[in-house]
C-alpha positions as CSV (number, residue, x, y, z in Angstrom):
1,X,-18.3,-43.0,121.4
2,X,-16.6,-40.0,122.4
3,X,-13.4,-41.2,120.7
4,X,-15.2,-41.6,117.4
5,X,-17.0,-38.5,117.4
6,X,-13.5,-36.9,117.8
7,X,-12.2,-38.4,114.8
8,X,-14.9,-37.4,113.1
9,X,-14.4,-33.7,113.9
10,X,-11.0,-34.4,112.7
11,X,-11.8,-35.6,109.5
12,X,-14.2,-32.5,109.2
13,X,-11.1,-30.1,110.3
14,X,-8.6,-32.1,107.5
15,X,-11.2,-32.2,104.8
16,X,-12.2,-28.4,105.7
17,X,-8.5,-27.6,105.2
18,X,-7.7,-29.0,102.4
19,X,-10.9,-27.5,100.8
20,X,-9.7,-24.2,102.0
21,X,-6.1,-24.7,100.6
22,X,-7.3,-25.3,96.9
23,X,-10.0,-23.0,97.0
24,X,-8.1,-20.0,98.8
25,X,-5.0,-20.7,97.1
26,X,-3.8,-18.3,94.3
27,X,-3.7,-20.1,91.1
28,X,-0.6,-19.8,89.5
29,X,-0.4,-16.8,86.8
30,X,-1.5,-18.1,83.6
31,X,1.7,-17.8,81.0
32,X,1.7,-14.9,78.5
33,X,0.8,-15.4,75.3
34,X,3.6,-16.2,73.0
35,X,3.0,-13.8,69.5
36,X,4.6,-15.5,67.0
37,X,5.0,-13.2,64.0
38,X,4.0,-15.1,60.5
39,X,6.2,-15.1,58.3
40,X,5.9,-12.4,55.4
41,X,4.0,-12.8,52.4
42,X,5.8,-13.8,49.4
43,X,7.0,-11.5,46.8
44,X,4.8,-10.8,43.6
45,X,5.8,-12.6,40.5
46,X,7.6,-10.3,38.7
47,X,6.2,-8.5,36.0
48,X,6.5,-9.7,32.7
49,X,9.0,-7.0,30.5
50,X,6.9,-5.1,27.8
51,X,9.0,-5.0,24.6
52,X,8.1,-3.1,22.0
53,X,8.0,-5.8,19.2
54,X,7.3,-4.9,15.6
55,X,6.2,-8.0,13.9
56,X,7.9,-8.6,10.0
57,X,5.1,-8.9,7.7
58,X,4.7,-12.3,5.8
59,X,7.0,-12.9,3.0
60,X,5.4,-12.1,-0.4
61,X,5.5,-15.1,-2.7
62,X,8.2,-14.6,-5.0
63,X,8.1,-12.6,-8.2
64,X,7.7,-14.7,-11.6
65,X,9.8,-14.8,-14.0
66,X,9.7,-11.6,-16.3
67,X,8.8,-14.2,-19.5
68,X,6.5,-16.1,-17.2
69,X,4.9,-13.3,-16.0
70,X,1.8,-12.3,-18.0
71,X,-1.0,-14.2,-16.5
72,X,0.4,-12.7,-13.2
73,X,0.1,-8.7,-14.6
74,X,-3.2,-9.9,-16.0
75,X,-4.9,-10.8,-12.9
76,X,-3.1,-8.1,-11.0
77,X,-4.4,-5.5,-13.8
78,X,-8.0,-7.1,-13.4
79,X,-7.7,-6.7,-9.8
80,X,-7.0,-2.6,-10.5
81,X,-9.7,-2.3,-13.0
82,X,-12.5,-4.2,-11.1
83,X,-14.1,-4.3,-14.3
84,X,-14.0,-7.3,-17.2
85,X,-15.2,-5.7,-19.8
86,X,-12.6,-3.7,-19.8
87,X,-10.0,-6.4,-19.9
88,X,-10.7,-6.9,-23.4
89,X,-8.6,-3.5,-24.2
90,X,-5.3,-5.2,-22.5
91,X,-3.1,-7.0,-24.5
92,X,-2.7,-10.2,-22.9
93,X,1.3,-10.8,-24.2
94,X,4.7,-9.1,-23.5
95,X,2.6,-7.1,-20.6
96,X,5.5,-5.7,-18.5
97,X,7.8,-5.5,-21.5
98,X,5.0,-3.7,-23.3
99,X,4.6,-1.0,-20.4
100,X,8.2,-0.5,-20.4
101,X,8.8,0.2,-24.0
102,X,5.6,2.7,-24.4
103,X,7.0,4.6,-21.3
104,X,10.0,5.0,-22.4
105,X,8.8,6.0,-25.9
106,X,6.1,8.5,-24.7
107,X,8.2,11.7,-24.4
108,X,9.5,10.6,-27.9
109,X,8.1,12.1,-31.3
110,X,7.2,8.8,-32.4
111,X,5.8,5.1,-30.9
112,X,5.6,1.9,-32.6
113,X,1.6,0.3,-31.7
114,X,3.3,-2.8,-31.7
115,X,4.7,-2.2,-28.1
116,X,1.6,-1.0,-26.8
117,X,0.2,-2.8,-23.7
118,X,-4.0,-1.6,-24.7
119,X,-5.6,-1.7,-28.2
120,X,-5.8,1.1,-30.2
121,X,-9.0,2.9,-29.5
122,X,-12.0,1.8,-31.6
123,X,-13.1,3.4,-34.8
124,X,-11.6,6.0,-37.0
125,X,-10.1,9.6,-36.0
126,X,-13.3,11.7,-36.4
127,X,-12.9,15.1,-37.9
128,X,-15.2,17.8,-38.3
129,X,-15.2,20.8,-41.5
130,X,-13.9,21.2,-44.7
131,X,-10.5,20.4,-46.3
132,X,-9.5,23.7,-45.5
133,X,-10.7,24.5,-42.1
134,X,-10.6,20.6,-40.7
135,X,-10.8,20.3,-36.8
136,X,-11.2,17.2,-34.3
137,X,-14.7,16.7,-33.7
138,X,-15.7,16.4,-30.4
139,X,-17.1,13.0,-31.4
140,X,-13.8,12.3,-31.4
141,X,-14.1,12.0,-27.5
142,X,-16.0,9.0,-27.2
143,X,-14.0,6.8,-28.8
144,X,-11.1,6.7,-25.6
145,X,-14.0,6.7,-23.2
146,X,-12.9,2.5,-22.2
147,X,-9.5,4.0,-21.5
148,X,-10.9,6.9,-19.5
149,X,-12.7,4.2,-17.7
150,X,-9.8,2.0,-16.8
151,X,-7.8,5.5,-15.6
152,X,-11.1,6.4,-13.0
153,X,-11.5,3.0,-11.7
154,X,-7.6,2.1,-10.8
155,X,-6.7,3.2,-7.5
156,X,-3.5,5.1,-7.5
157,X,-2.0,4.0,-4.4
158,X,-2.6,-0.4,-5.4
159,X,-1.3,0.4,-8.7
160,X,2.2,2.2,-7.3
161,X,2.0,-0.9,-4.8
162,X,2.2,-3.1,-7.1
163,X,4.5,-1.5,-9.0
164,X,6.6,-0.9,-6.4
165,X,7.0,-4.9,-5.7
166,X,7.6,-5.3,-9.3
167,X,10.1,-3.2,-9.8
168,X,12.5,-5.4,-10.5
169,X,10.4,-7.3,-13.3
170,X,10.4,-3.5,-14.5
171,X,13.9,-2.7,-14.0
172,X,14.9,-6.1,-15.4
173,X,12.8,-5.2,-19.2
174,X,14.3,-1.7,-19.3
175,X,17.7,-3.0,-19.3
176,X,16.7,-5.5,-21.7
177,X,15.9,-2.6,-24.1
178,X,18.6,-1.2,-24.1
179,X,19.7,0.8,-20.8
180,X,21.7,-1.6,-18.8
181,X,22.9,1.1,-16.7
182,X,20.0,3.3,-16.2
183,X,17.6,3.5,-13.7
184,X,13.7,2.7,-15.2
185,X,12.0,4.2,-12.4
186,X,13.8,7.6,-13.5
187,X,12.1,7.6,-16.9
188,X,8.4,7.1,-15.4
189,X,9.0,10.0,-13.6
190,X,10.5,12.2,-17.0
191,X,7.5,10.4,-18.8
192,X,5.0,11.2,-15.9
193,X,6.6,14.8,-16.1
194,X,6.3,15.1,-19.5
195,X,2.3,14.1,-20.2
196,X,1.2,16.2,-17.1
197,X,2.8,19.2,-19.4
198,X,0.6,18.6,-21.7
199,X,-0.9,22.2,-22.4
200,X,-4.6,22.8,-22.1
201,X,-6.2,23.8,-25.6
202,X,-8.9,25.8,-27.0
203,X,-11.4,23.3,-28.9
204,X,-11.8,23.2,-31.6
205,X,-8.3,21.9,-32.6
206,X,-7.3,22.6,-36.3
207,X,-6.0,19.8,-38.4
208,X,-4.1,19.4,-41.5
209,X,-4.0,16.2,-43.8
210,X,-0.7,16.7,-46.2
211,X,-0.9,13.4,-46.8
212,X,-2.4,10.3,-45.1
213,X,-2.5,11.3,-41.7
214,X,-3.8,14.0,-39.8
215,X,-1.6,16.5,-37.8
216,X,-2.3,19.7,-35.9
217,X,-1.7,22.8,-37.7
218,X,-0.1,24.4,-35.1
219,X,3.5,23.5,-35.1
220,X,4.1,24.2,-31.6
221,X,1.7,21.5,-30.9
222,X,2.7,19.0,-33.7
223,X,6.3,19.3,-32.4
224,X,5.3,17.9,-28.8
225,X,5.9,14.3,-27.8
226,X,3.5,11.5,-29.3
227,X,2.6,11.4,-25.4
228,X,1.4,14.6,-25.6
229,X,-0.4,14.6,-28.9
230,X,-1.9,11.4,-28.0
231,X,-3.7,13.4,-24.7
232,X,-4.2,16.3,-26.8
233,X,-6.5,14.2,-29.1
234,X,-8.5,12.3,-26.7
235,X,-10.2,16.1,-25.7
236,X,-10.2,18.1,-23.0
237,X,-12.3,16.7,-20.5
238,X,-10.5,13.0,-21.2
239,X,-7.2,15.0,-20.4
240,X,-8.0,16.4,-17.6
241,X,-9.4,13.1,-15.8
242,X,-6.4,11.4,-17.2
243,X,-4.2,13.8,-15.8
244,X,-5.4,13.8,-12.4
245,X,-5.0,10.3,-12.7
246,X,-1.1,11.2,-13.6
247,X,-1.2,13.2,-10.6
248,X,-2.4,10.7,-8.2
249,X,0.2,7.9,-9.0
250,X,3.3,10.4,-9.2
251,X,2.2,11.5,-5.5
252,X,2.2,7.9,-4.5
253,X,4.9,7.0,-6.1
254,X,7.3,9.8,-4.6
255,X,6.0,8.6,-1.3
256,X,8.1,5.3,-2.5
257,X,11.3,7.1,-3.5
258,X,14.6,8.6,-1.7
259,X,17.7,9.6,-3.3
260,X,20.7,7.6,-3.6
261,X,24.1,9.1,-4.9
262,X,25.5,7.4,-8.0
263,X,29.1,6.4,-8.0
264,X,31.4,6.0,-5.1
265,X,33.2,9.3,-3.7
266,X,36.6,10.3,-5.4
């Protein structure tokens, strides 16, 4: 009896000191925390490189041929006007030739209307007073008001445009006429020169009729260009819109221009 209690007590004792050992003994240190550095974030894409691109306009179609090229200059000319009653004053044949020759022929004395790219205007030349003391009447006037028309409603700046990227259908009838080493854009500007000089006169404008036709019976003003005399009749509220119309285009058209020596350096 004895003998087993005393195992007993011994068991207690172990079991007591084996529960004291875990419980009183120091737990081991807990290992420090490892820091494990991510990795960097990647680089931004690049960015993309800005060029400053200027982007070639579409090719124009290509020119026609200067004999093919009337219905072309017709609907280009309708285009300008914006107005088809007008059209009917436009000869509808030799169009670009047509412009070429009158311009050239402008700051002549004299001008065939067989080159003419309008119809002469409508009606006869009105005059006013006697035999002796015959003027232009100022009915006169109306008769060019389809022309004065078309001059108001083009706008300066299409036409030179179009002008400008016909130039060689231009440059190619002026050589036909006779100038195969001239340059025709230089007459426009002595004929553009030449109608905006075009002096201002007192109405009414006295007339003569030695024979069949009428002429100015100032010889300063009979002995201008046909250009001239041609303004000169239409009155001068129709010259003065007409030149301001001359204005407009030579301002666009020197926007167009630069100089370029002729003939290589000796």
């Amino acid at each position: 009896m004895k003998k087993n209690i005393l195992i007993a007590v011994a068991a207690v004792v172990i079991l007591a000191g084996l529960a004291a050992y875990f419980l009183w003994q120091p737990s081991p240190p807990k290992p420090e925390p490892v820091h494990v550095e991510a990795p960097p974030p990647p680089p931004p894409p690049p960015k993309p490189e800005v060029r400053q691109v200027i982007e070639a306009p579409p090719a124009p179609p290509p020119l026609p041929a200067l004999a093919d090229s009337d219905n072309f200059m017709l609907d280009a000319l309708a285009g300008l006007v914006g107005n088809k009653s007008l059209m009917k004053f436009f000869h509808t044949e030799r169009i670009i030739r047509n412009i070429v020759a009158t311009i050239d022929n402008l700051p002549r004395r004299r001008i065939s209307m067989s080159v003419m790219p309008v119809a002469r205007a409508p009606g006869m030349f009105v005059t006013a007073g006697t035999e002796s003391e015959l003027t232009i009447s100022p009915k006169n006037a109306a008769r060019y008001t389809p022309y004065v028309k078309i001059a108001e409603a083009i706008n300066a700046r299409k036409l030179v445009e179009l002008y400008v990227r016909l130039y060689p259908l231009f440059q190619q009838a002026y050589e036909e006429l006779g100038y195969p080493k001239k340059y025709f854009n230089d007459r426009l500007i002595e004929t553009l020169d030449n109608l905006l000089g075009t002096p201002v006169i007192k109405e009414p404008v006295k007339l003569v009729q030695p024979h069949v036709l009428y002429l100015f019976a100032a010889p300063d003003l009979e002995g201008r260009s046909i250009g001239q005399r041609i303004l000169m009749r239409t009155g001068s509220r129709n010259e003065a819109i007409i030149k301001a119309k001359l204005r407009e285009i030579k301002q666009e058209l020197m926007l167009h221009m630069h100089e370029k020596k002729v003939g290589s350096a000796g």
